[in-house]
KOLMARLUM-404996 format. One record per residue (C-alpha): residue number from 1; x, y, z; residue in one letter. Coordinates in nm, 3 decimals, decimal comma. Layout:
BEGIN
REC  nr       X       Y       Z rest
REC NUM       X       Y       Z    A
...
END
This chain:
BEGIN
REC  nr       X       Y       Z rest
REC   1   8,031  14,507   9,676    X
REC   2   7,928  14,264   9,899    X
REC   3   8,150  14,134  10,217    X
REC   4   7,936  13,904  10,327    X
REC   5   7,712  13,687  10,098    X
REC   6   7,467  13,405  10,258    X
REC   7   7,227  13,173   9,995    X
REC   8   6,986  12,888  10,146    X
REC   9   7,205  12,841  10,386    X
REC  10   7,064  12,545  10,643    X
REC  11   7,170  12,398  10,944    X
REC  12   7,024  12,130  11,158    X
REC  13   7,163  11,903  11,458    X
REC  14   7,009  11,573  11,420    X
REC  15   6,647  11,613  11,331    X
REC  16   6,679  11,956  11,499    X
REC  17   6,678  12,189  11,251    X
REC  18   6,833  12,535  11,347    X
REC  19   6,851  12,736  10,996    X
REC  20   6,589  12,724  10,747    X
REC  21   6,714  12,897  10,417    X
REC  22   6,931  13,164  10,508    X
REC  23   7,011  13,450  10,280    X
REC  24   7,177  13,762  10,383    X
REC  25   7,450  14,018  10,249    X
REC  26   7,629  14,300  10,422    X
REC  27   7,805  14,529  10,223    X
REC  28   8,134  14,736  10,221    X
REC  29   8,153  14,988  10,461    X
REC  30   7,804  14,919  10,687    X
REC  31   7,734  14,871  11,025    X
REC  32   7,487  14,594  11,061    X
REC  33   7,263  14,478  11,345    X
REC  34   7,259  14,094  11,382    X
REC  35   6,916  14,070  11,605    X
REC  36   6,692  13,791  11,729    X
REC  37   6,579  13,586  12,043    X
REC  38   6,787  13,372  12,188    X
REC  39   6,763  13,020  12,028    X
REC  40   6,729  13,198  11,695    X
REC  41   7,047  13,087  11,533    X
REC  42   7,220  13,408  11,493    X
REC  43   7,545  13,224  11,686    X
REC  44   7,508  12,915  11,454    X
REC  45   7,528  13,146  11,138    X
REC  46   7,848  13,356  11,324    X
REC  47   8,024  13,017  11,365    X
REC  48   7,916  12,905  11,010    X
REC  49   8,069  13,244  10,861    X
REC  50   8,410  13,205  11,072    X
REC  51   8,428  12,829  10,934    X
REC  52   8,415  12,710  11,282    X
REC  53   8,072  12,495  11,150    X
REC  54   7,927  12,329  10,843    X
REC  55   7,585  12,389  10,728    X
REC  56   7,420  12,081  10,562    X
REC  57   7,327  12,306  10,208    X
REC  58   7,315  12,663  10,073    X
REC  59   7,655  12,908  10,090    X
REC  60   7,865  13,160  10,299    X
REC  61   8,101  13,365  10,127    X
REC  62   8,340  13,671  10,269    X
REC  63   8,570  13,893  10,043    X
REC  64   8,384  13,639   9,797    X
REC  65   8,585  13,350  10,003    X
REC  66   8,349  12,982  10,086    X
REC  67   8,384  12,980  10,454    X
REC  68   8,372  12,638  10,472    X
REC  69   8,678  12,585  10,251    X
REC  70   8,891  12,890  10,337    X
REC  71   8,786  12,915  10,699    X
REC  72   9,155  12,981  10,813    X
REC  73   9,225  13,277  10,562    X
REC  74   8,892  13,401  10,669    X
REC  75   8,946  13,386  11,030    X
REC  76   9,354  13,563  10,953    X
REC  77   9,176  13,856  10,790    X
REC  78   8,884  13,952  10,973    X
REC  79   8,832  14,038  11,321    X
REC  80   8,630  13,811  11,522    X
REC  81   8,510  13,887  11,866    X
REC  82   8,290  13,553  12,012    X
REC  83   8,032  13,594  12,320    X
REC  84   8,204  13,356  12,512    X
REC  85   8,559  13,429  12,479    X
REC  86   8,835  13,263  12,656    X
REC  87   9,244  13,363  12,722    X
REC  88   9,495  13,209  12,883    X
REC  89   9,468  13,303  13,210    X
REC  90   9,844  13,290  13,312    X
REC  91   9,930  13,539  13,037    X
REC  92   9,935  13,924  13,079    X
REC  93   9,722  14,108  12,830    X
REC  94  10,015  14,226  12,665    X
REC  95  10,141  13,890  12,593    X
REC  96   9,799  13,755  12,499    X
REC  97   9,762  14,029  12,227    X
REC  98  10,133  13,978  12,084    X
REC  99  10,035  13,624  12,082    X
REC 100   9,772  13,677  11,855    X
REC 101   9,940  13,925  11,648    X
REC 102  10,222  13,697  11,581    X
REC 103   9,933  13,384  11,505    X
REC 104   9,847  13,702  11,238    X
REC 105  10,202  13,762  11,127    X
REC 106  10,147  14,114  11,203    X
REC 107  10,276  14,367  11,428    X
REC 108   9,945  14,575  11,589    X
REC 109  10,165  14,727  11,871    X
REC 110  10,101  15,091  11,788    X
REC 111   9,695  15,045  11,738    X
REC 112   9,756  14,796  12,056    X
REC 113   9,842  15,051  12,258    X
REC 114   9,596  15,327  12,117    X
REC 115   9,270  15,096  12,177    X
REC 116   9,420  15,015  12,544    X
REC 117   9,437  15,369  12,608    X
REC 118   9,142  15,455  12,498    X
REC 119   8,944  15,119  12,644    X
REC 120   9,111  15,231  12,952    X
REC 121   9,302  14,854  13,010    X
REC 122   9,609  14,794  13,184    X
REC 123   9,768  14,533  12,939    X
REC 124  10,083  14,409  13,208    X
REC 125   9,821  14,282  13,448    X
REC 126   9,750  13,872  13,446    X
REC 127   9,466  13,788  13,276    X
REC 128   9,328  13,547  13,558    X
REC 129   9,284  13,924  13,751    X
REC 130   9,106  14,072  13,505    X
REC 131   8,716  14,162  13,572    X
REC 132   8,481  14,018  13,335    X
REC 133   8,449  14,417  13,231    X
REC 134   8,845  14,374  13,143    X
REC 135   8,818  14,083  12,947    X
REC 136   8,567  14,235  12,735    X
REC 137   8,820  14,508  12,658    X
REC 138   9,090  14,254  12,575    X
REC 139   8,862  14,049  12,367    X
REC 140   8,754  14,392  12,184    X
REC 141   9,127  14,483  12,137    X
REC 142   9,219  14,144  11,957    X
REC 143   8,927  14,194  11,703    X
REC 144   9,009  14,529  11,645    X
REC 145   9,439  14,581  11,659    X
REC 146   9,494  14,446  11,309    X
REC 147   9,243  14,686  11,127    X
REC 148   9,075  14,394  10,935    X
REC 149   8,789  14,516  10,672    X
REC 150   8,539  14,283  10,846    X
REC 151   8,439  14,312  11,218    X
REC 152   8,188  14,015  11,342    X
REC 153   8,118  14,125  11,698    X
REC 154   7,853  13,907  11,911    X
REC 155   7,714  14,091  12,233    X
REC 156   8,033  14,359  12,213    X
REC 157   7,965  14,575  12,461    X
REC 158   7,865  14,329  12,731    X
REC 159   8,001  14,363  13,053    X
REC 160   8,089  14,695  12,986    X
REC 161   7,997  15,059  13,187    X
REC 162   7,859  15,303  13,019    X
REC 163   8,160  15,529  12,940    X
REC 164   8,360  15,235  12,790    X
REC 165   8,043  15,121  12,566    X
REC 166   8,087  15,458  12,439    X
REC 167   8,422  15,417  12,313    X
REC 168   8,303  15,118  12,143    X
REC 169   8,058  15,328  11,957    X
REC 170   8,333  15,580  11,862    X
REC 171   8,577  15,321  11,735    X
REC 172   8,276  15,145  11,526    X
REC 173   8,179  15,480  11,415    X
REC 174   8,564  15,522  11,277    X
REC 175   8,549  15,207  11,092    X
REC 176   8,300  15,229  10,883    X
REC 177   8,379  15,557  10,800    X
REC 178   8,727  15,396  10,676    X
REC 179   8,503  15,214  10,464    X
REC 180   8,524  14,912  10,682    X
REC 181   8,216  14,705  10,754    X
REC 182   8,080  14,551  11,104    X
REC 183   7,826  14,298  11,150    X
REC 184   7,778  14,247  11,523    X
REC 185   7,473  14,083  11,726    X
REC 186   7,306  14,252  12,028    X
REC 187   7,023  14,219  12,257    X
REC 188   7,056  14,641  12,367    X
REC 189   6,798  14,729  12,109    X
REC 190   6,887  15,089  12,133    X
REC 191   7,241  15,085  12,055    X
REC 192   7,152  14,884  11,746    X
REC 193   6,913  15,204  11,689    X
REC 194   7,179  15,434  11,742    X
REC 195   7,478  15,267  11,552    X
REC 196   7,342  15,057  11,322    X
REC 197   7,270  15,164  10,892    X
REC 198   7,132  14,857  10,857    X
REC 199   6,916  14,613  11,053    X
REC 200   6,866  14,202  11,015    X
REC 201   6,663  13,948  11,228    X
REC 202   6,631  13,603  11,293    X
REC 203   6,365  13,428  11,425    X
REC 204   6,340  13,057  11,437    X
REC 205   6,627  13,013  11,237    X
REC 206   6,473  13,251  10,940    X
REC 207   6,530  13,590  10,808    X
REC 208   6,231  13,791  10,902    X
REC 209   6,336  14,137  10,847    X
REC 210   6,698  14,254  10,678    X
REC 211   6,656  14,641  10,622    X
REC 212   6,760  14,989  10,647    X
REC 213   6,741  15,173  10,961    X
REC 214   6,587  15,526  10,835    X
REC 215   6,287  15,273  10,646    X
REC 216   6,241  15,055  10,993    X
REC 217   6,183  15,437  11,183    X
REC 218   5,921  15,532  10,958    X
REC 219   5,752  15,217  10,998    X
REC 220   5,744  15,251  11,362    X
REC 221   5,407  15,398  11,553    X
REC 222   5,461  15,722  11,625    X
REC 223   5,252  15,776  12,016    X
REC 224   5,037  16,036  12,001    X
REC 225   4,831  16,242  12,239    X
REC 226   4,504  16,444  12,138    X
REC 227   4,277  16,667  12,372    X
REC 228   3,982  16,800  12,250    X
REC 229   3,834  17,102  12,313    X
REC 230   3,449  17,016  12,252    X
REC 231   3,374  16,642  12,393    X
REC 232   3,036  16,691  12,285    X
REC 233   3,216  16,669  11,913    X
REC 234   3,481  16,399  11,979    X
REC 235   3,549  16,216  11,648    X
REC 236   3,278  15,910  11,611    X
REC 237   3,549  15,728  11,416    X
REC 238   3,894  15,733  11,373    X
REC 239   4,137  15,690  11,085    X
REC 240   4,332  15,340  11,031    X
REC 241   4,648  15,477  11,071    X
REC 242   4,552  15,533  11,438    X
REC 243   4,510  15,255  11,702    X
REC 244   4,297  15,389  12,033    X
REC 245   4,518  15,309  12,378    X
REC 246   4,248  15,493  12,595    X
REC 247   3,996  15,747  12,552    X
REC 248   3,874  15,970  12,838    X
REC 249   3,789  16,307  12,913    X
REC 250   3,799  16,464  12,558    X
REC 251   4,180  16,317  12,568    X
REC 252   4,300  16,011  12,349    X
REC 253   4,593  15,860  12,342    X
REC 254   4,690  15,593  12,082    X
REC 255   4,950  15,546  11,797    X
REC 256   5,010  15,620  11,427    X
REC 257   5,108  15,476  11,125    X
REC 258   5,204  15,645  10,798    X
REC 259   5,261  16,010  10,687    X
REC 260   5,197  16,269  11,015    X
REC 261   5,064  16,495  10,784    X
REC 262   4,755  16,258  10,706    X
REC 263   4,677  16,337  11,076    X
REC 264   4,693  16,670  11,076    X
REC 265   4,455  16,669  10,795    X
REC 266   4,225  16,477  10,945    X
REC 267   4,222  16,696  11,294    X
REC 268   4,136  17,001  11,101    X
REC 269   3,819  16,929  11,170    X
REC 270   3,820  16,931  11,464    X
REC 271   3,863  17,206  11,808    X
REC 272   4,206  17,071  11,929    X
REC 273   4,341  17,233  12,234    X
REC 274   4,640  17,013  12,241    X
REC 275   4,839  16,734  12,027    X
REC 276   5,174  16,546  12,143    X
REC 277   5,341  16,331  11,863    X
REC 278   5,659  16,136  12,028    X
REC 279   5,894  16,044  11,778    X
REC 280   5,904  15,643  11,686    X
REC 281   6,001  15,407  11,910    X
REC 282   6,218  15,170  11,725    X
REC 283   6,215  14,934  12,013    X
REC 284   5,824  14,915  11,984    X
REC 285   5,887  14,749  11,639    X
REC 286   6,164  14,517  11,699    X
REC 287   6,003  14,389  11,952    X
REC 288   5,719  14,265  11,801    X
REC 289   5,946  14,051  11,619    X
REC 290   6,024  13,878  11,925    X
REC 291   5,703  13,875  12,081    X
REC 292   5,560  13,687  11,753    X
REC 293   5,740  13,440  11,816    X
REC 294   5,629  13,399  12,156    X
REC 295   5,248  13,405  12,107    X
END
């Protein structure tokens, strides 16, 4: 079943256009990476899935709802946590979060309490003295204390140390595994590595890539490291799988494409004294995607 459900959706300012024939779905219970340069659009199509915008054609649909016509139910049932969030600064955290619970109709004081504890946020403290560090936890409590079945998250973690960003992880971790799904954007390419099941990206208002993690890591070069024993009978060619960063000394380093064992066959025969294969560097790969778009 799909939560989320995007067809030719387009967007333009003016004679600026910022979305060019969007199509994306996110199903139940994933974890999906929202990922692009800035200037992509990945905020435009956020704001167009909350209702907060109108495209000029195509369709956005959650829980099978048009955002543009149910916007409001939308925005009661999922949790929604913007990159530029704002509270009232003259309220406590508490009375921010009851605030929203009652706009919600819903009383979240146990799982209030249980994501302050574990975000490690002292809720009876005015917001205006909050860190920017603290008013990412808030922000992150009010998208998460009503346990909706759709998280949209832009830049979640930022702002926060290290030992908090792991929390975040845990607590993402637990949701989908409730069968809950998350779609949440991020620039920290490695967390999206390490949380994410499924991976999309925008560039230049496009989709350019929309798939699953484990297929994105075995399309990534693998860096590899080969010394020869014999230079007098260094390999006169090399397979296409393998791109040549430097050669010296009967040692080459370089990357690989495709199946490791098609390079094992093709080093049999040969004297190898030594071979390092790192394992793929997702980050390699996505950001080629932005570097495209740079060139």
């Amino acid at each position: 079943m799909s939560v989320i459900q995007v067809k030719n959706l387009c967007k333009s300012y003016g004679s600026h256009q910022v979305l060019y024939d969007v199509d994306l779905t996110v199903g139940s219970g994933k974890l999906v990476g929202f990922l692009g340069p800035n200037g992509a659009g990945k905020t435009t199509t956020i704001r167009i899935l909350m209702g907060l915008l109108s495209a000029n054609s195509g369709s956005a649909k959650i829980f099978g709802n048009d955002c543009a016509k149910n916007g409001k139910q939308i925005r009661r049932e999922i949790g929604y946590l913007p990159g530029d969030a704002y509270f009232y600064s003259n309220m406590t955290g508490r009375a921010t979060l009851h605030f929203m619970a009652a706009a919600r109709r819903k009383n979240t004081d146990d799982e209030t309490d249980r994501l302050a504890a574990a975000f490690d946020l002292e809720l009876d403290k005015i917001v205006r003295r909050y860190s920017t560090g603290m008013r990412q936890k808030l922000g992150l409590i009010q998208a998460l204390m009503h346990k909706p079945q759709l998280l949209i998250l832009d830049e979640p973690t930022s702002g926060l140390d290290p030992l908090v960003r792991k929390t975040v992880f845990v607590e993402l971790k637990r949701i989908v595994d409730e069968g809950r799904s998350v779609l949440f954007s991020s620039h920290s390419l490695s967390e999206v590595e390490e949380l994410c099941d499924e991976v999309i990206i925008l560039r230049n208002g496009r989709i350019v890539e929309h798939q699953k993690i484990e297929v994105l890591r075995e399309r990534a070069l693998k860096r590899i490291e080969v010394s020869f024993t014999n230079r007098a009978t260094l390999p006169s060619s090399f397979p296409k799988q393998m791109q040549i960063l430097k050669q010296v000394n009967g040692q080459v380093k370089g990357t690989w494409s495709g199946d490791i064992e098609d390079l094992l066959a093709w080093l049999r025969d040969f004297a190898v004294a030594d071979l390092i294969i790192e394992r793929p560097d997702l980050n390699d790969l996505f950001i080629t995607y932005y570097t495209e778009e740079t060139e």
